[in-house]
C-alpha positions as CSV (number, residue, x, y, z in Angstrom):
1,X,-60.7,40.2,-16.4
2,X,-62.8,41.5,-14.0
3,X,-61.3,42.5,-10.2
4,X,-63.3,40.5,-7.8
5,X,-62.0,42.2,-4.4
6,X,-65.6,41.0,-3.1
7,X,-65.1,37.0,-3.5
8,X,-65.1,35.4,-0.1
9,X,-61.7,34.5,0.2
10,X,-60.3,37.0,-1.3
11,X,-58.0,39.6,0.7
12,X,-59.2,43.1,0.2
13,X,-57.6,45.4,-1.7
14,X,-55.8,48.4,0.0
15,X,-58.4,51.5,-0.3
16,X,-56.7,54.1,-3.2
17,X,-53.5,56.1,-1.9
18,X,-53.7,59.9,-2.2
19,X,-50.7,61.0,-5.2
20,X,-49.0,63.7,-6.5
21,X,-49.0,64.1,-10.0
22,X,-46.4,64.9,-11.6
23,X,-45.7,66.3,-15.6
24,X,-46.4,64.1,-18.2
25,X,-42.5,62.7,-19.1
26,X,-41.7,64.4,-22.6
27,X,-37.7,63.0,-23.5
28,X,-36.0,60.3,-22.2
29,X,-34.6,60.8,-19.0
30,X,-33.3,59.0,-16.2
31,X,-35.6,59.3,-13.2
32,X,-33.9,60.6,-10.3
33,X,-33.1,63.5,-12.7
34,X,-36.6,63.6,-13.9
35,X,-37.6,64.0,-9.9
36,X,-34.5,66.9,-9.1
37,X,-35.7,68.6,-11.8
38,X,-39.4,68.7,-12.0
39,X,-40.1,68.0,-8.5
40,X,-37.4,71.0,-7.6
41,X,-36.0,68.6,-4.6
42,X,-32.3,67.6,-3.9
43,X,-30.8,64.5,-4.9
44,X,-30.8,63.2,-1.0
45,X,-35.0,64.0,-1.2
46,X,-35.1,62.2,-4.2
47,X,-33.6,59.1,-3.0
48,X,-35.4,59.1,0.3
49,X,-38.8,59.0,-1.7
50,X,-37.2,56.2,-4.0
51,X,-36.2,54.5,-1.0
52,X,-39.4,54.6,0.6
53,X,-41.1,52.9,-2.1
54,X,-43.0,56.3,-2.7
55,X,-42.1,57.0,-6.2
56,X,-44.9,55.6,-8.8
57,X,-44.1,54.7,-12.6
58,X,-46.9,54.2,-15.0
59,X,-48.6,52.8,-11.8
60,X,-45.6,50.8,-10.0
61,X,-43.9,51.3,-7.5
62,X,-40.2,51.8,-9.1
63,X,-37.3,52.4,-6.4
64,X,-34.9,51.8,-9.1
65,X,-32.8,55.7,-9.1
66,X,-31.3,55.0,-13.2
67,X,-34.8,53.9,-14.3
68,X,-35.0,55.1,-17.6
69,X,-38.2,57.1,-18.5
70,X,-39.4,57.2,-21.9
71,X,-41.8,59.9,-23.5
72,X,-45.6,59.7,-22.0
73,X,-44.8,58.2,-18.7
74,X,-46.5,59.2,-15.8
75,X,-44.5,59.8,-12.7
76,X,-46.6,60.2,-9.0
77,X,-45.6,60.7,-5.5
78,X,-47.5,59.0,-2.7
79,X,-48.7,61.2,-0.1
80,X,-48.4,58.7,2.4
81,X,-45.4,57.0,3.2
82,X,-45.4,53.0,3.5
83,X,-45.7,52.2,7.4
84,X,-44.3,48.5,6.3
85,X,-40.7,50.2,4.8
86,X,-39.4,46.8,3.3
87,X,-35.7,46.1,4.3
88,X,-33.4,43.4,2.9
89,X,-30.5,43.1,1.6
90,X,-30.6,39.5,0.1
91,X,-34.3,40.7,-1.7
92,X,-35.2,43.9,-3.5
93,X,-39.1,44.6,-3.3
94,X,-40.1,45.5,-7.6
95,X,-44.1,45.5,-7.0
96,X,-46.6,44.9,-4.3
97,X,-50.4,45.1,-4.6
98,X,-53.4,43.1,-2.0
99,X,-52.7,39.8,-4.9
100,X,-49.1,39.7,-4.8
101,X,-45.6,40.6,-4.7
102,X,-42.8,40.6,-7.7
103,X,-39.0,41.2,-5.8
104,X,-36.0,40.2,-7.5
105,X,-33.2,37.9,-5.5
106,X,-29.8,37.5,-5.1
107,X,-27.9,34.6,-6.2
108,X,-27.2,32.8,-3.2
109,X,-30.4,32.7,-1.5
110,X,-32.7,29.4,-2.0
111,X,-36.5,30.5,-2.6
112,X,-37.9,28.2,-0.2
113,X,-36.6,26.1,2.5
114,X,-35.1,22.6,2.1
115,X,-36.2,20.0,4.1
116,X,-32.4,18.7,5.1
117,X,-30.9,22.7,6.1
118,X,-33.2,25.6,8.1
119,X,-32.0,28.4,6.6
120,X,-33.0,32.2,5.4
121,X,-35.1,32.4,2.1
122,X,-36.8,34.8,0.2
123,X,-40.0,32.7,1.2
124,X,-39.5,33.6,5.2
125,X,-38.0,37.1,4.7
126,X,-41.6,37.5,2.4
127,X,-44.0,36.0,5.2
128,X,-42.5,38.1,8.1
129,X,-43.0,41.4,6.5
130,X,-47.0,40.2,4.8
131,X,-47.3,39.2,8.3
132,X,-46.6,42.7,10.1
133,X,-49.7,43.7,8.5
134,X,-52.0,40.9,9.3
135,X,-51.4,37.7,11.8
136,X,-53.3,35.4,9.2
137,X,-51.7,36.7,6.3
138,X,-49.4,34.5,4.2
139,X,-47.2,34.3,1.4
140,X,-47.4,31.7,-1.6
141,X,-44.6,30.4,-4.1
142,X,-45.5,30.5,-7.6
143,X,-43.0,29.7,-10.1
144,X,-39.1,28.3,-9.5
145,X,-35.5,30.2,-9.1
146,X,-32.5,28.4,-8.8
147,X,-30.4,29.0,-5.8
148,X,-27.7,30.1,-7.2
149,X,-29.3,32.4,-10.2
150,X,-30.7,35.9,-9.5
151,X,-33.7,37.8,-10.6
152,X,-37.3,38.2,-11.0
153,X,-40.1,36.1,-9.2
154,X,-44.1,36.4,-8.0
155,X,-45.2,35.2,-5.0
156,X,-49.2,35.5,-4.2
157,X,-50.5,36.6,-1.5
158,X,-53.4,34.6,-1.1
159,X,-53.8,30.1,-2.2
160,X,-56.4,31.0,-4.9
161,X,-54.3,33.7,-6.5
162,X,-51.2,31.0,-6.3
163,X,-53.6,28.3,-8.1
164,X,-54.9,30.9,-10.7
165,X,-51.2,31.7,-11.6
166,X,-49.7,28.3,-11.8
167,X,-53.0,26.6,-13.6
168,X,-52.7,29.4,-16.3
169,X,-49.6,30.3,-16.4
170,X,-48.9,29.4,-20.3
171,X,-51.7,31.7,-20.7
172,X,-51.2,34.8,-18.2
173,X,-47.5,35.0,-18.3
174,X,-46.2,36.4,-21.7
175,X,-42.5,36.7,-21.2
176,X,-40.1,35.5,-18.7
177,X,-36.6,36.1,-20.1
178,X,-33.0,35.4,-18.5
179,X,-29.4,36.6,-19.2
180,X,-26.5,34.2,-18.8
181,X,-23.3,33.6,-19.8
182,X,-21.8,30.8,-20.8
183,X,-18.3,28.8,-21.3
184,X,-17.5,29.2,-25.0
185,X,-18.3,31.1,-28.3
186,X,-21.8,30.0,-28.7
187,X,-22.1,28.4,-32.8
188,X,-25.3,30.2,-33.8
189,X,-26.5,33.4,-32.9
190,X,-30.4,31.6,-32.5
191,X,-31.5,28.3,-31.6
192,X,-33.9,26.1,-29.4
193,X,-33.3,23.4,-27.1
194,X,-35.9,21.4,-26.6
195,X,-35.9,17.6,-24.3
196,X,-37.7,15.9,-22.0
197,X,-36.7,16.9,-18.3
198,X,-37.3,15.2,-14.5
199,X,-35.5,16.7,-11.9
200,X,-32.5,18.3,-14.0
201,X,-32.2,15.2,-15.9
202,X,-32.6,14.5,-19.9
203,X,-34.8,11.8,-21.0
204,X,-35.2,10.1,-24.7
205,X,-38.2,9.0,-26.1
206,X,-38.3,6.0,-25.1
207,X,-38.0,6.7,-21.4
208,X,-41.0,8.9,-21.4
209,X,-43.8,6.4,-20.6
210,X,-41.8,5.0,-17.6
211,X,-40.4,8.8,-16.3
212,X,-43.3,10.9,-17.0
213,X,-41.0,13.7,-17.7
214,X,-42.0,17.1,-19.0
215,X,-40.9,18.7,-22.2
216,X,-38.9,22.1,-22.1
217,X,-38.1,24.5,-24.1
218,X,-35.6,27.0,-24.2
219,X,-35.5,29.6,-27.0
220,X,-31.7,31.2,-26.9
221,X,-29.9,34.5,-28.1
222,X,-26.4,34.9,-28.2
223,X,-26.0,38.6,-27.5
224,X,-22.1,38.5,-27.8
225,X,-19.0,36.3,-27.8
226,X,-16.0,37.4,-26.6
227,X,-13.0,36.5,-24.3
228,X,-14.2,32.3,-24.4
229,X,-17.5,33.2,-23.2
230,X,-20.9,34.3,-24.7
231,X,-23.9,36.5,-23.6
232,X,-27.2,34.3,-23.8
233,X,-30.5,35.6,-23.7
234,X,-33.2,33.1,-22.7
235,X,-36.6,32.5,-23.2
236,X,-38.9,29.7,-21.6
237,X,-42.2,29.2,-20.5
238,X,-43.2,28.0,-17.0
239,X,-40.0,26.1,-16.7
240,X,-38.9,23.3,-15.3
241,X,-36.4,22.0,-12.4
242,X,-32.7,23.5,-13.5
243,X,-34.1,23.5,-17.2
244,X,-32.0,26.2,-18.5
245,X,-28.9,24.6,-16.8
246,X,-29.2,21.5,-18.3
247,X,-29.8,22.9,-21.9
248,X,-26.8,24.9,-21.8
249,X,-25.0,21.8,-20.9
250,X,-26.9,19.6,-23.3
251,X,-25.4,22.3,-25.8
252,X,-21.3,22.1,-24.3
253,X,-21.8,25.4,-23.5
254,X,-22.4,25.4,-19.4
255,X,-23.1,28.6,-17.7
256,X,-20.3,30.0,-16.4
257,X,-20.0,28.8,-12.5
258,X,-22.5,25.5,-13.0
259,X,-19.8,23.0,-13.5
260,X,-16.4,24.9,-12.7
261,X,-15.2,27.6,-10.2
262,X,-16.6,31.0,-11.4
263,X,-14.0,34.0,-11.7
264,X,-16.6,36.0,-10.6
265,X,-18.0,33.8,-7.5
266,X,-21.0,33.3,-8.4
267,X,-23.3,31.4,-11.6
268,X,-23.9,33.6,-14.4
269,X,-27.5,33.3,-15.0
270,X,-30.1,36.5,-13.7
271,X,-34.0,36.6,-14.9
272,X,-34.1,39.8,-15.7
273,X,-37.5,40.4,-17.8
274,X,-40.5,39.7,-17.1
275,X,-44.8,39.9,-18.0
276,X,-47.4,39.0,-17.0
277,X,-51.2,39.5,-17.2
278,X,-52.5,40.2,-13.4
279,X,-54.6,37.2,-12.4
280,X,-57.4,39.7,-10.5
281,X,-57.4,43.1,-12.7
282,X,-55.8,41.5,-15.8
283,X,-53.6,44.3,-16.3
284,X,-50.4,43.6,-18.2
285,X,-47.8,44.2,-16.2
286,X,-43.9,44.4,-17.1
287,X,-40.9,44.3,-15.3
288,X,-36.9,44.5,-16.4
289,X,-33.6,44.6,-14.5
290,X,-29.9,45.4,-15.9
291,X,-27.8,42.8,-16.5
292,X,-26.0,42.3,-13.6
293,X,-22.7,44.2,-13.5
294,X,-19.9,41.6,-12.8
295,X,-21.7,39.5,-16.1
296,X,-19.3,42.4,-18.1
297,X,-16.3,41.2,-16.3
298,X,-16.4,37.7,-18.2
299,X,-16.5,39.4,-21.6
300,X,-14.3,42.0,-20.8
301,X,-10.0,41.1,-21.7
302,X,-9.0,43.9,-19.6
303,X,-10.9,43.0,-16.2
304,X,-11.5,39.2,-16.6
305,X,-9.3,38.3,-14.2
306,X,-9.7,41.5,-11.7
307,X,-12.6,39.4,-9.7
């Protein structure tokens, strides 16, 4: 796929930053060591340039410091520092090009606003800072995130790149994997859910004509059982409202903090992988996050109950 920076329309893409390459990674190596060590900085340099969104992996930005690099990675240091230093602690900016943004959210936080409740979401926090660059510019919701779940999403930057996205999206996005856990020691160690789904609810056949529901389909993992509870990875495509909930319930085996109180205060369900084809350059790009850490809590005997 071609770039088309030129298409009337079309915001223009930043001009190329000035970098500072650095060796070609050789072992496996965690990056801020990889940056004390071959950059000869301290550890407080190293995390200022992480911090500062400075630090390119394989061409993105990473700001993660326990990144692990593998053999043939490249590693570069902007020589300009972003003037629009993102700050937030409810989002964490993973990627930002002139097409679009991938951060990853904190349970808690809705992605857009509801109607009934004015409140902040990753949709406002997103629009003021595209905004500090440009009056006109805006910010454009691609794909759900339940409120309560955590992880991985795109917003575009501009309504065609939105409507390229979402019209191809079975197409242009490869993978888009979350980890749950849920109540109970899951039977099989694969499986598939598959129904018919409006608005978080299961239809039968014989509803479909008068719901016009859509069919979803979850492909499942089971990672680990332990302690009553089980590690789930999930697949699905472009998902639909609450899909994943409802399959795991559909199943007996809710995620942990959909039905009941959670022990760790919050629902046990983080998108933590995903790819995707760039809609302008076509570039594959690739994104993962670690489990969240209190997810260990639920399978752990010893610190179950310290949360």
């Amino acid at each position: 796929m071609r770039n088309r920076n030129n298409t009337p329309g079309r915001p223009i893409a930043r001009k190329a930053e000035q970098f500072t390459n650095m060796p070609t990674v050789k072992e496996p190596i965690g990056l801020m060591d990889f940056l004390i060590t071959q950059g000869n900085i301290s550890r407080n340099k190293a995390k200022a340039l992480l911090s500062h969104r400075t630090v390119v992996v394989d061409k993105k930005i990473t700001t993660q410091y326990d990144f692990e690099l593998r053999p043939g990675m490249t590693v570069q240091i902007s020589k300009s520092h972003n003037k629009k230093e993102f700050k937030s602690q409810l989002i964490k900016l993973v990627y930002e090009d002139a097409y679009l943004i991938v951060i990853e959210k904190r349970e808690g936080i809705p992605a857009v606003a509801n109607d009934k409740k004015r409140e902040r979401t990753v949709f406002s926090i997103l629009d003021e800072y595209v905004k500090r660059s440009s009056k006109q510019q805006r910010i454009y919701g691609v794909h759900r995130l339940d409120r309560e779940a955590s992880g991985l999403m795109i917003f575009a930057k501009d309504e065609r790149t939105k409507k390229n996205l979402q019209d191809n999206w079975e197409r242009v996005v490869k993978e888009r994997t979350f980890v749950a856990v849920v109540e109970g020691e899951m039977e099989k160690t694969h499986g598939v859910v598959s129904s018919w789904l409006v608005d978080g609810q299961v239809y039968t056949a014989e509803t479909i004509t008068n719901y016009s529901p859509d069919k979803a389909i979850t492909h499942y993992t089971t990672i680990k059982r332990t302690n009553g509870y089980s590690l789930l990875e999930l697949e699905l495509g472009y998902g639909r409202k609450e899909q994943i909930r409802t399959h795991m319930q559909v199943l007996n085996h809710p995620i942990v903090g959909d039905i009941q109180e959670s022990p760790i205060r919050r629902m046990a369900m983080h998108a933590f992988r995903l790819k995707f084809f760039h809609p302008v350059t076509g570039e594959l790009l690739e994104f993962e996050t670690p489990y969240p850490m209190n997810f260990r809590k639920l399978l752990m005997h010893s610190e179950s109950a310290e949360e």
